[in-house]
C-alpha angles and dihedrals in degrees: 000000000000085000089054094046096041086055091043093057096039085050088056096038089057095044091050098047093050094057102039088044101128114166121265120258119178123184134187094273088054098047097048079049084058097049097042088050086054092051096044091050089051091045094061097037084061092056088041084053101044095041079067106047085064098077122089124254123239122211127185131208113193110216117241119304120257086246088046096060096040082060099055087045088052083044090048103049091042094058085046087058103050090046094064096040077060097048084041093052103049096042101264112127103041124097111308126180102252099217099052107155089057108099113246115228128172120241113274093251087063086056116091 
């Protein structure tokens, strides 16, 4: 129905333009009309424009992704442990005496 009733108005609109088709005659008066029209068109998209640049601007910025987060807890487990291969490796981590810098004496009856 639409097809049939576009057609419809763009056949009217043909037949009217070609009777009514009268050449095209501009004079001063019509062109300073154009240009203030023009003007008049530029002056308000600027305000338009401007009235716009006013609001604020909203950025958002999405948290990690779930895959994201599962990679720095992989990173961060695996850096664990290597940390304590490495204590393990070099003796830290076993059992240490905790007061290390006391000097260490055997009781007097041990003494000869």
């Amino acid at each position: 129905m639409s097809r049939k009733f576009i057609s419809g108005i763009l056949a009217a609109s043909i037949a009217i333009s070609a009777l009514s088709a009268v050449p095209a005659r501009a004079n001063e008066r019509d062109a300073a009309r154009v240009v203030a029209g023009l003007t008049a068109l530029f002056i308000l998209g600027k305000a338009i424009e401007n009235g716009r640049r006013d609001k604020a601007t909203v950025t958002r910025h999405p948290g990690p992704s779930r895959a994201e987060i599962l990679r720095r807890q992989r990173e961060q487990e695996r850096a664990r442990a290597r940390a304590r291969e490495r204590d393990r490796q070099h003796g830290h981590g076993a059992w240490r005496d905790h007061d290390h810098h006391a000097r260490k004496t055997q009781p007097r009856r041990h003494i000869r």
